[in-house]
Each structure stands twice: as C-alpha cells, then as structure tokens.
N, C-alpha and C positions, 0 to 999 in steps of 0.2 A: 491451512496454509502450507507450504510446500519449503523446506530449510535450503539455506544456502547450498549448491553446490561445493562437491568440499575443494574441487579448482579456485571457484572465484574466492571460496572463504580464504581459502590461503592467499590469497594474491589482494585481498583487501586487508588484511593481520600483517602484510609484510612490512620487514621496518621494526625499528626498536622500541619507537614510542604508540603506533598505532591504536595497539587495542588498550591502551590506556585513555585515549582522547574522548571526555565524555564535553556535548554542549548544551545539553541540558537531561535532568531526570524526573523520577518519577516525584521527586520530594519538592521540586518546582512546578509542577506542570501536574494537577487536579484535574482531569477530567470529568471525575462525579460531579462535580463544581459547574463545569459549564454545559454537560451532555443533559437532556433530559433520557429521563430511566424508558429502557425498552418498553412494551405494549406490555399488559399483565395478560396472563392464562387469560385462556377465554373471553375476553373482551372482544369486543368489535373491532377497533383496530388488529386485535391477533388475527382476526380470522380473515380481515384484508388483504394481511400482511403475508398469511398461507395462502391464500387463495391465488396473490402477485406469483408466488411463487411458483404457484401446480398451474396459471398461466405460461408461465414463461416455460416451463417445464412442457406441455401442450403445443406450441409453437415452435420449438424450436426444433431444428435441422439436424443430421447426422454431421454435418459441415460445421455448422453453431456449436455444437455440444465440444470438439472437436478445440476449435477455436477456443472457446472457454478455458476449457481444461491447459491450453498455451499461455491464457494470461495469467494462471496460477504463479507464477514466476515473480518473485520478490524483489528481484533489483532493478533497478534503475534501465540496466542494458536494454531490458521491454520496449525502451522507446528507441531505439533502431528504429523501428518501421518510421519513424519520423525521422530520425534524424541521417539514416542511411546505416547501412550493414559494416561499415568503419567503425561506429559507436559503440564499443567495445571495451572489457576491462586488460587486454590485455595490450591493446594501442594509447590506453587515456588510464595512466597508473594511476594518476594522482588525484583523477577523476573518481578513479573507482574508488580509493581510499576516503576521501569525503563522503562520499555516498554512502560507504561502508558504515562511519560512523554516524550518519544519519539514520539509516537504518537500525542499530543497533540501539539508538537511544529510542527512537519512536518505536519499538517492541516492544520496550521496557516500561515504557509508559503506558503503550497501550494495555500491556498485561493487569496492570493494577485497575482500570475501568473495568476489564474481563472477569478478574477476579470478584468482582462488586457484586456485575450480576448475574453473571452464569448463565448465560442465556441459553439453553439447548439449540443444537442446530435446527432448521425444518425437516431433515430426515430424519432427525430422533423424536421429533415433536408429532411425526408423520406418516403412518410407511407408505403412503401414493405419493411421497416425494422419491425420487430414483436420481441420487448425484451422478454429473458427468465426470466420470474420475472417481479420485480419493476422498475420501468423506474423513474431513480434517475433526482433530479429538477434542480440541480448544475450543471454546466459548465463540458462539455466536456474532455479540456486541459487546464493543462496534465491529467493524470488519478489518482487520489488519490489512486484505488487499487494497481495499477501496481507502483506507489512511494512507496508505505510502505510498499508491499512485498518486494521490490528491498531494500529498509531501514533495514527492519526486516534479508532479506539476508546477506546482508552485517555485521552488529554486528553480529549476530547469529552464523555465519564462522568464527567470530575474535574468539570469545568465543568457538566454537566446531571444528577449523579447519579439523578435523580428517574428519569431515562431509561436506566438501565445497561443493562440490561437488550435494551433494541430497540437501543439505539445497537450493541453488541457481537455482535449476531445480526448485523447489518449489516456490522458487520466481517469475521463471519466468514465471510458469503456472499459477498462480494471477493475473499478466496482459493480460495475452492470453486469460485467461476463459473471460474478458468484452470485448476481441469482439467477443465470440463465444456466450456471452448474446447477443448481440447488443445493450452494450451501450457506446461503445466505438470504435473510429476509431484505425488501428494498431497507426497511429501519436501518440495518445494522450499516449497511452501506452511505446513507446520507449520516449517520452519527460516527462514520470513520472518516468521511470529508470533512464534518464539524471541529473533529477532533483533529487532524489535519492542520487548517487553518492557526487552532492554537497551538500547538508544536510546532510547528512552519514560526511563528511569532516568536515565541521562545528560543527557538535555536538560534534566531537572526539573533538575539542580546547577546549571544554569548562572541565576547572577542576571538578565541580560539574556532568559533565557524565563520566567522569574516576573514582570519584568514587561512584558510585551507579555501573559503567559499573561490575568493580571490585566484588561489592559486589555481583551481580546476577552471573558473571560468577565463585566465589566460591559454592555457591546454588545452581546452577545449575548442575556446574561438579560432585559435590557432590552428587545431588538427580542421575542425570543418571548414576554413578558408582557403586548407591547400586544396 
C-alpha cells in the first residue's frame, strides 16, 4: 500500500483537534472474530488463489498494469473519476478531514488482522509473479486497498445515494486492480470488503462520526450541486 501524500496528510492533520478524533479501534472492532483465516500453504485453495493471480498477471495490458498501479492511492479523492475532477481535498476541507479520520482508524484495525496472519504477499510466495509497481512490505490479509475502497464506498453512497451504484463499481475496481498488480491474492481482497462492511458498522455507532459524517455530507452536496 502506498502512504499518504505528505500534501494531503497535512491538509487532513490540520486543525487542533483532528488527529486526535478516533471513531472506532482496534480494541472494538475484532476482525479475527468475524474474517475467516487466509487459505493454508499448499492447499487447494492456495494454489487457486496463485493461479487467479498468475491469471490476471497473463492477461493483462501495459494499459491495465498501468491503471493498477493508479488505484494504489489510499484516499478517498480515487473517486473523482465518479464524482468529477472538483472532488478534491483541497476544495472539500471538511470532507477530507473525515475521510482522514476514517482512514486512519480503518488501518489501525486492519493492522491487527495483518498482524494475526501474516500472510506473505504472491510475489514472495512466487517469483512468476512479477508486481506492477511497488511490491508493498505489509501482510497480504486482508487488503488494505480493497477495505478502504469498500469503506470509502459505503459512506460515500450514504452521503450521495443517487450515485450507488458508480460509487460501489468504483470500489470494487480498488480491490480487483491489486490482483491485476500482483499483490494481492482474490482472498485477501473479498476479506478487506468483509472487513469493510464491519468497520463501515462500527464507525456509524460512534457520535463523533455522525457528526463530522453530517458536516462533509452538507459540503459535499453543496460543492457538487454548484
């Protein structure tokens, strides 16, 4: 996975209270609990699961590989191409700062499933896997891209329902693109969606993200209606 820009990081930190604003952690939100555990060595499912990948790896394009290595990008802003080249952090402050701390809480958590099982990536698992891009150093499962797309989907459609639909194809091409990089198995990617959905759940409890939720999606509606 690819760290914040250190532009947007500061522009999502800014403010006095920001990087204090947690809405949920890893000490609420178990993902061992509700993930089942990656494929073991050499099982049939592994070898699926390398095989999806030296697939995708096989078919795809200098254009595709390309594109991939675009959706590496962890924020939010990824959904521009849906929502238009205005969707921005430096047009929508208060947007980015929400998002920010969503972000930041859904790493956190996801870190502690990572930490569980240590999944090696397919190119360390591999060498006929050949990443497009950088070959990220962190655990495999679940996928941090394909969680926070699926996160960033989820708010994003409460906030714009009119757009479910484009917003959530978009999400789902964030986790598809890392295994058309190779650095991800399909597994780790439908158990960062899984994983998603219960963080998505959690942060909605917390009163402190209803309202910052509030406050981006008046800024928001507001900035795409002009």
């Amino acid at each position: 996975m690819r760290v914040l820009s250190a532009a947007i990081l500061a522009l999502l930190l800014t403010g006095p209270v920001l990087a204090e604003t947690t809405f949920a952690s890893r000490a609420g939100v178990d993902l061992a609990r509700v993930l089942p555990p990656p494929p073991a060595e050499e099982s049939e499912a592994q070898k699926l699961d390398l095989q999806a990948v030296l697939d995708a790896q096989a078919g795809r394009s200098a254009e595709q590989a390309t594109a991939a290595q675009k959706e590496s990008d962890l924020t939010v802003f990824q959904f521009a191409s849906v929502l238009g080249s205005g969707f921005s952090a430096e047009k929508l402050p208060k947007t980015a700062a929400f998002f920010g701390h969503v972000y930041e809480d859904s790493i956190d958590i996801l870190g502690a499933a990572k930490d569980k099982w240590k999944r090696p990536r397919p190119f360390v698992n591999n060498t006929e896997v050949h990443p497009a891009g950088e070959k990220p150093k962190s655990a495999s499962y679940p996928s941090g891209n394909s969680l926070l797309g699926y996160v960033y989907a989820i708010i994003l459609a409460d906030i714009l329902p009119e757009k479910h639909d484009e917003i959530f194809a978009k999400g789902v091409q964030i986790g598809d693109a890392r295994v058309v990089a190779g650095v991800h198995y399909p597994t780790d990617v439908a158990a960062g969606r899984l994983a998603a959905v219960e963080i998505a759940n959690a942060l909605a409890r917390s009163p402190a993200f209803q309202a910052e939720f509030e406050a981006a999606k008046t800024e928001l509606r507001a900035f795409l209606s002009q």
